[in-house]
Each structure stands twice: as C-alpha cells, then as structure tokens.
C-alpha positions as CSV (number, residue, x, y, z in Angstrom):
1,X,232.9,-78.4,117.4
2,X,231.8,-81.8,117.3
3,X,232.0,-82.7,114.3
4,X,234.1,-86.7,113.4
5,X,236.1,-86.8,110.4
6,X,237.0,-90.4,109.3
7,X,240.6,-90.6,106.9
8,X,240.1,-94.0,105.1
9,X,243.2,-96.1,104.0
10,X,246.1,-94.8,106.5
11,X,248.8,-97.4,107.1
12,X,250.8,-97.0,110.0
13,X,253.9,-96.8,107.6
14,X,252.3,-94.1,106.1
15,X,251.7,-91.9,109.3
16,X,255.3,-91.0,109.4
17,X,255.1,-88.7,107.0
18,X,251.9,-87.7,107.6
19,X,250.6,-84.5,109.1
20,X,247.1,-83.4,110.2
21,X,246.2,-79.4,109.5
22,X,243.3,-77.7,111.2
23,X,242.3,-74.1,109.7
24,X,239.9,-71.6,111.8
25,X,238.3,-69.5,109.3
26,X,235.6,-66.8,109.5
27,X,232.8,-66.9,107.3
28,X,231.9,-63.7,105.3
29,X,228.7,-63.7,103.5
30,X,229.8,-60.1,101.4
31,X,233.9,-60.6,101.2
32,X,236.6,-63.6,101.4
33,X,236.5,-66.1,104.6
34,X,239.0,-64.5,107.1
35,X,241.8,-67.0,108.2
36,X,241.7,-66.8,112.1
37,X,244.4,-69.5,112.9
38,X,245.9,-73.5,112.3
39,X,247.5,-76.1,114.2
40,X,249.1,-79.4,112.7
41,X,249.6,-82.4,114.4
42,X,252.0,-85.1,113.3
43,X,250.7,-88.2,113.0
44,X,254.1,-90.1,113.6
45,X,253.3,-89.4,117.5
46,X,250.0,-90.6,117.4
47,X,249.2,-94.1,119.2
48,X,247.0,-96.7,117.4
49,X,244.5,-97.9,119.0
50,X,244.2,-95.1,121.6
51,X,241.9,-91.6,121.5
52,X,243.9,-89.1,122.6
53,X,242.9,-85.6,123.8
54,X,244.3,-82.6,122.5
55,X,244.2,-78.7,123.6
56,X,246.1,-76.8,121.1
57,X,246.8,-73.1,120.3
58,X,245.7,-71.6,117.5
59,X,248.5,-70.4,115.3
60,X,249.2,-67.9,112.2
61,X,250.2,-69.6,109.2
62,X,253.4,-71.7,109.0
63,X,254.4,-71.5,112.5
64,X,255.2,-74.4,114.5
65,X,253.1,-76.7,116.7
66,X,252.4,-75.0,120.4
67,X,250.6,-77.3,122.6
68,X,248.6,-75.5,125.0
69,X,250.1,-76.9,127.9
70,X,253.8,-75.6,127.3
71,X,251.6,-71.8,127.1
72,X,250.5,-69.5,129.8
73,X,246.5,-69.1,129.5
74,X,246.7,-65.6,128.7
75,X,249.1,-66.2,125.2
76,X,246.7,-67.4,122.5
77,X,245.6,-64.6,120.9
78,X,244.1,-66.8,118.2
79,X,242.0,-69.1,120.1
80,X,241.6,-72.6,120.7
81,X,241.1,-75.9,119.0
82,X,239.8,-79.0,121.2
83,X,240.3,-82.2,119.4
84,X,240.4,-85.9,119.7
85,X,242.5,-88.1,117.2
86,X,241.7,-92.1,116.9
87,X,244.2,-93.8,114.3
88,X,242.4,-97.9,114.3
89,X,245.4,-99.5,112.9
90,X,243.5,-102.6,112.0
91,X,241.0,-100.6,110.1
92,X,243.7,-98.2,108.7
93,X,241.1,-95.5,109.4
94,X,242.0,-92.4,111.5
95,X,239.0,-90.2,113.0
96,X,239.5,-87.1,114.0
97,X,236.6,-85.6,116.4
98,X,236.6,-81.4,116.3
99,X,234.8,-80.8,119.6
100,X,235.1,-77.3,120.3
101,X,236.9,-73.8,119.7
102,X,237.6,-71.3,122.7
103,X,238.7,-67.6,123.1
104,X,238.4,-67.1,118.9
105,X,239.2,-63.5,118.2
106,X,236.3,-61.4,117.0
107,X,236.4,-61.3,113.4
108,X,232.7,-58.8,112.4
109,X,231.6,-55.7,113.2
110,X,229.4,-56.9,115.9
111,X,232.4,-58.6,118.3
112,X,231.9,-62.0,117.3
113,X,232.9,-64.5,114.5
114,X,231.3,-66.8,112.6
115,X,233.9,-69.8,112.6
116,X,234.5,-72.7,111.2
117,X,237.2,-75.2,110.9
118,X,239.1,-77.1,107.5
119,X,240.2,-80.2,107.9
120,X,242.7,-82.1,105.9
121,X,246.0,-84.6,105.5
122,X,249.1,-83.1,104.7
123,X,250.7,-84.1,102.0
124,X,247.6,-84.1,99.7
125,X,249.0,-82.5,96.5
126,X,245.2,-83.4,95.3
127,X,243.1,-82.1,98.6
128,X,241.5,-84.8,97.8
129,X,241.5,-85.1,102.2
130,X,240.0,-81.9,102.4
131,X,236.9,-81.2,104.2
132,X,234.9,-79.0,106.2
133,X,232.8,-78.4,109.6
134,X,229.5,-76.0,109.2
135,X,229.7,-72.5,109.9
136,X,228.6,-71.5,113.6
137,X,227.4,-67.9,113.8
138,X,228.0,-65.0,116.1
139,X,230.1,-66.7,118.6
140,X,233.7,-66.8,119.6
141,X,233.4,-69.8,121.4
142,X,231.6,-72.6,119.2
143,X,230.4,-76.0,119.8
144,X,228.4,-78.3,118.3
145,X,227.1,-80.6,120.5
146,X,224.6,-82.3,118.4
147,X,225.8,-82.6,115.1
148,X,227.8,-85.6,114.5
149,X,229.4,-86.1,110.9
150,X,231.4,-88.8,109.4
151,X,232.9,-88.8,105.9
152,X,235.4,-91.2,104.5
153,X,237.7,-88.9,102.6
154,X,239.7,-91.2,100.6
155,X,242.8,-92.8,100.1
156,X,245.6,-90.6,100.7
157,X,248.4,-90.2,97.5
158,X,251.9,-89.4,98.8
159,X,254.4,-88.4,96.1
C-alpha cells in the first residue's frame, strides 16, 4: 500500500508513550471483516527528522513486535507490512507511508483476500487517530502505487 497517513500535534515528549498499530483486515461484502494480522511500532525508537524503512511480520493479536529481519523467510504465516515512518519534530507531525503487503494468507473462497490495513495511535481511548487504507481486491500481495492519501488525524489525548 501506498497510502501517507499524517498524525498532527505529536511532541517528542509525547512519543514515549506512544505506540503505532497497523491492522490487516479482509473485507467481506456478506459477513464481518476478517482480521488477518498487526504489528505495533513504538514510537520512543523512532528518529526525528529521519524516514526510516520498516519490514515487519504480520502478527495475531497481542503478541509482541517481530521485525522481519530477526525471522527466517519462511515464518510469517500472516503476511507482511512495508512501511515508512517520518516523525518532523519541528512540525510535531508524524507520517506514516503504508507501501505494500506481501505473502497475505488467503482469506475467500477463491485463494485470495481482499485486504486492507487500520491505522491508528495507541493510546487513543477516543480513536479519534483512527483511519483507514481502501480495500484492494483479490490479491494477496497488494500495492497501491498511485493513490497517495494524506489526512491530519488530530491531536492525540493521553490519559
């Protein structure tokens, strides 16, 4: 996916306790949305000022952080998230660029998935950081080259 996320109003102070959750869901046109897998980033080891590129496994629910690299190729049964993370310190604005999911399990009858991925700020009793990339049908391996969206999301409420 390629798809930019901007969080407005993030002090460095703040990133501490901050952490970044990306969900992989299936979209079901008859039944629920079927969760495929997350990863969460804390934003405490992210550099201002820098973009930094990240390869990380796909994860069941509340499990801890893999990063790809620590894995052998063949362990990620759930797929992969490509990122980029850009925290502008000056700005206080951190943009978070979804660039593409790989080796997504199929999820329909017909092999494939329709993915696509939540994005939001953790905590965020509110959700108020909440937001969404489109739906890409029948693929396991998505990418959205020429779609770029940017949405200011709002200051963030800890506590």
């Amino acid at each position: 996916f390629k798809e930019r996320f901007n969080f407005d109003a993030v002090s460095e102070a703040k990133l501490a306790g901050i952490t970044l959750r990306l969900q992989v869901y299936d979209h079901d046109r008859i039944s629920s949305n079927d969760f495929i897998g997350e990863v969460s980033v804390k934003l405490v080891n992210i550099h201002p000022n820098t973009v930094e590129h990240m390869r990380m496994e796909l994860l069941p629910k509340d499990e801890e952080l893999t990063r790809l690299e620590s894995l052998s190729p063949d362990s990620a049964p759930y797929g992969k998230l490509l990122l980029t993370l850009n925290y502008l310190s000056l700005e206080q604005v951190l943009i978070v660029k979804i660039v593409r999911a790989t080796d997504l399990p199929p999820m329909d009858t017909n092999g494939l998935a329709d993915p696509y991925v939540k994005c939001y700020l953790h905590p965020d009793p509110n959700k108020n950081t909440k937001q969404k990339t489109k739906t890409i049908s029948k693929t396991l391996d998505p990418e959205f080259d020429e779609v770029r969206c940017e949405m200011a999301l709002g200051i963030i409420t800890m506590g």
